[in-house]
N, C-alpha and C positions, 0 to 999 in steps of 0.2 A: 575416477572423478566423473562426475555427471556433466550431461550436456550442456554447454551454456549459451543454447539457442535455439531456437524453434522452426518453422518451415520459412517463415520473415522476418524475424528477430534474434537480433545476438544480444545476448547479456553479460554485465561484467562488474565484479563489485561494486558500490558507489564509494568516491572518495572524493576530497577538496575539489580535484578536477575537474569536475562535472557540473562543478555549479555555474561554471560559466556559460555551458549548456544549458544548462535549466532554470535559472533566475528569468530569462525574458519568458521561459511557458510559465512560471508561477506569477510572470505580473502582467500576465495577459486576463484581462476583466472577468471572461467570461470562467477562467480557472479559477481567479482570485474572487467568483462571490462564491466559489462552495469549499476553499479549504480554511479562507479568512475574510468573511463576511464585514470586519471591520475596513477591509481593504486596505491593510498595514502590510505593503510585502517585507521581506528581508533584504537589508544589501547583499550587494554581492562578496564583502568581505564578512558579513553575518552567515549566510549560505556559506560559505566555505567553510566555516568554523563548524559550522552544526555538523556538516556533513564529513568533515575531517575527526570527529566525535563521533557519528555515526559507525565509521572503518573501524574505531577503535574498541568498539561496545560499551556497553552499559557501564557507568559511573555509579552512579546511584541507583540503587537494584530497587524495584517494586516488590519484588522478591528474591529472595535467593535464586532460585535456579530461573533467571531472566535471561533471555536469549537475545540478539539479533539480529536482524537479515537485511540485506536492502542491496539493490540493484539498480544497475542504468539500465536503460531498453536502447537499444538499437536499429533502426531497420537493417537490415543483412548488405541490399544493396547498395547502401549509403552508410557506411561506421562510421563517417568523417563528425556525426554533431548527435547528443543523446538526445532523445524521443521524449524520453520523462524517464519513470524509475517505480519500481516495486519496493514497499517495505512489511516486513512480517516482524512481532514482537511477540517472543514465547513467555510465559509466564508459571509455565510446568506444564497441567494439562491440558490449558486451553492458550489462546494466543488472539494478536488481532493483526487482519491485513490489511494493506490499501494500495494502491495506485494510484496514477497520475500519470496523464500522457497529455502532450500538449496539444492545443485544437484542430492544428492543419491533419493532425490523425485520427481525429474522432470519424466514427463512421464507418471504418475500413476494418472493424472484423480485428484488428490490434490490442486491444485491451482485452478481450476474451481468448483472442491466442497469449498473449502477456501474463492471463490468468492465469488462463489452463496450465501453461507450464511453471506456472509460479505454486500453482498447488503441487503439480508431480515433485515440484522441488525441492518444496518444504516436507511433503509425505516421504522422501527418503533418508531425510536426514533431521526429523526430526516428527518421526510415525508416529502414528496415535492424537495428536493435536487438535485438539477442539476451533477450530479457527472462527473468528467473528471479525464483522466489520461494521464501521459506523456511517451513514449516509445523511447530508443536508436534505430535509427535505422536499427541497424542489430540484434533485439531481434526481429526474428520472431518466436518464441514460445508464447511471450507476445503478441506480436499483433495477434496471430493466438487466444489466451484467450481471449482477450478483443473483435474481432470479434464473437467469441461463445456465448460470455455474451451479444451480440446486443449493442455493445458499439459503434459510427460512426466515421469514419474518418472524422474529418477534417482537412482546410486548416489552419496553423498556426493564420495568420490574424485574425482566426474566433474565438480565443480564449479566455477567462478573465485571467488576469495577472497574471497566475501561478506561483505558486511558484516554482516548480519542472521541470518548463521549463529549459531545456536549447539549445542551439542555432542547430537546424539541427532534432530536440526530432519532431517523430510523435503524433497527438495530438488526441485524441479519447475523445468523450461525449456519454454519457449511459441520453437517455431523449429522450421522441418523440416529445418534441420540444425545437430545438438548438436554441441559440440567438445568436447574435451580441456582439461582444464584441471587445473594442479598446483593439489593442495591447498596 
């Protein structure tokens, strides 16, 4: 079994439980204008459900061979309360990732360790994956991550049918060879 943690973080699948953890980092303003710009968070009984679905995988497949992955983060020397949480969704040969860590931890070098082992993680257990991510515009912290992580910009066009797209989202692939893909 793989490692489930890093030189400052411990990770652990995500389940119902965790959302009592991470409902206050998702209705913190400064998170809540780049994952829901509307500023609609979830309950905390909506959050549990999603995330109790999450543990259980895919219902309705985008495709057949749909994967998923998702994680709480940790700090190592605090387990007592989750940090945020990693998700990856395979869709055969390419997939999409993201993150989320709450603000009291921006800045400290966490979400690029968070990454980093979030890619060794998904690379062993599910090699070969084309991984993309989608970005709000005005989250240049995130895109400042996903350029460190060697992830490329590209043009929306050049995308495969994200799920996490949305209309105006810069579009970043981690692969040193991008394809084609109809919008």
């Amino acid at each position: 079994m793989r490692s489930m943690q890093s030189k400052n973080l411990h990770f652990e699948p995500l389940t119902a439980a965790h959302a009592d953890d991470l409902l206050p980092i998702l209705t913190t303003p400064s998170v809540l204008a780049f994952i829901d710009p509307t500023g609609t968070p979830p309950t905390l009984e909506e959050l549990r459900a999603e995330y109790a679905a999450r543990a259980s995988g895919p219902v309705n497949l985008v495709t057949p061979a749909e994967q998923w992955f998702n994680m709480a983060i940790y700090l190592k020397a605090d387990c007592s309360k989750a940090i945020g949480r990693l998700e990856a969704t395979r869709y055969g040969e390419w997939g999409e990732v993201a993150y989320l860590l709450g603000e009291a931890w921006w800045g400290k070098g966490l979400a690029f360790e968070a990454m980093l082992w979030w890619h060794d993680y998904l690379n062993a257990i599910v090699p070969g994956t084309q991984w993309w991510a989608t970005v709000h515009p005005a989250n240049q912290r995130s895109i400042r991550l996903l350029t460190r992580l060697q992830y490329e910009e590209l043009d929306s066009s050049r995308r495969p049918k994200l799920q996490s797209y949305d209309l105006g989202d810069r579009c970043f692939a981690h692969s040193a060879h991008v394809e084609e893909y109809p919008a």
